[in-house]
Steps between C-alpha positions, in 0.01 A plus 500: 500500500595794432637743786466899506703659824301765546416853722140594574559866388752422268370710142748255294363149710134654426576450102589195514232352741255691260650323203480152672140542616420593099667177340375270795846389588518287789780725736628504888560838650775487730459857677830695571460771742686815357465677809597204825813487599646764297301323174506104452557591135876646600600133711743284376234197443321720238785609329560180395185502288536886425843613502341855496291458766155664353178332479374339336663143386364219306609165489340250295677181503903498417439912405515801703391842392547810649313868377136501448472535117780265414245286722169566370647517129648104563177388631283666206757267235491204725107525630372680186123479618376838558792669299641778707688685161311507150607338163494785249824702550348820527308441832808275663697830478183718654486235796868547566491794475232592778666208710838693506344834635375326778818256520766711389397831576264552808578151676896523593519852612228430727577151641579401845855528502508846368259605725735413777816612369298857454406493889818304637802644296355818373313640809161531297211581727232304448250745344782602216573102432123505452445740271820355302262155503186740364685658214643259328204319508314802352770548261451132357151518497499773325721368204251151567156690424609728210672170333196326538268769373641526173427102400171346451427271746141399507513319775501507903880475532825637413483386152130396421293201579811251584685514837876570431861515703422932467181419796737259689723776519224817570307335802790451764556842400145663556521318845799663584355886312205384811714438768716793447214751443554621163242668342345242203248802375739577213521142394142373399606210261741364770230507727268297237725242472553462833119463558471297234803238640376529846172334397725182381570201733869428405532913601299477849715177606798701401438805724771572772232429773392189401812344542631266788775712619296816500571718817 
């Protein structure tokens, strides 16, 4: 069976366990607490599996995988039921291409460890490493809801009627916009699809509090 180390409120974990709810893949969560201890995800034991120590890891069988759309993008070639990236060249590049403003470009400036390195090593006050957490998220979004504004989508989700990597990417991130109080009023597509997700099983099982290790 396949085994997912995982973090409750981990945005990059919350793909993935989105991604296996969709294709119905038998999985284990093994929870790693990012915050006990100092973070389980920093111990020698884990390193082992992720020599970078971030969450989340997959191993299925004699593989190990580390970084969330390296992840989901093996599972949609090996599990290709409910095809997380299109066929037609055109739309593979669109999905991409919203996955890397959430991956690439919101996601690691606002991840756990730079959060702490902001407070620990820089002296950031709390209220200044939050609104350093708000604007980059509203900076991304953004970029997120004029991109998908100019493409016809006729559908309830990023790209149309079909479910793609682009919403596995958007929804940890609109949980995140929530928790950190950033005003969604400028972003009324992102809050469609996030409605529209929401509604979905393989979403609501996904959510950070409906997971074992939630605290």
């Amino acid at each position: 069976m396949i085994k997912l180390y995982s973090y409750w409120r981990s945005s990059a974990a919350y793909r993935v366990r989105i991604g296996l709810n969709l294709k119905d893949i038998k999985h284990e969560i093994i929870p790693v607490n990012m915050l006990k201890d100092g973070g389980e995800q920093l111990a020698d034991k884990y390193r082992q599996i992720n020599p970078q120590a971030l969450i989340p890891a997959l191993i299925d069988g004699d593989i190990t995988l580390t970084q969330s759309l390296a992840i989901l993008e093996y599972l949609d070639e090996k599990y290709p039921q409910n095809s997380l990236i299109p066929g037609d060249i055109e739309n593979r590049a669109r999905v991409r291409q919203f996955a890397q403003i959430i991956a690439c470009d919101i996601h690691p400036l606002n991840n756990l460890r730079v959060l702490k390195y902001l407070k620990r090593e820089l002296g950031v006050e709390d209220d200044a490493r939050d609104e350093w957490y708000r604007h980059w998220i509203k900076t991304g979004f953004e970029s997120f809801e004029s991109a998908l504004m100019k493409i016809d989508r006729n559908g309830p989700f990023c790209l149309g009627t079909d479910l793609t990597l682009a919403d596995l990417c958007l929804i940890p991130q609109m949980y995140n916009a929530h928790r950190f109080e950033v005003p969604l009023q400028p972003y009324p597509t992102l809050c469609a699809i996030e409605e529209a997700c929401l509604e979905l099983d393989a979403f609501q099982k996904a959510t950070p509090e409906n997971q074992d290790d939630a605290n």
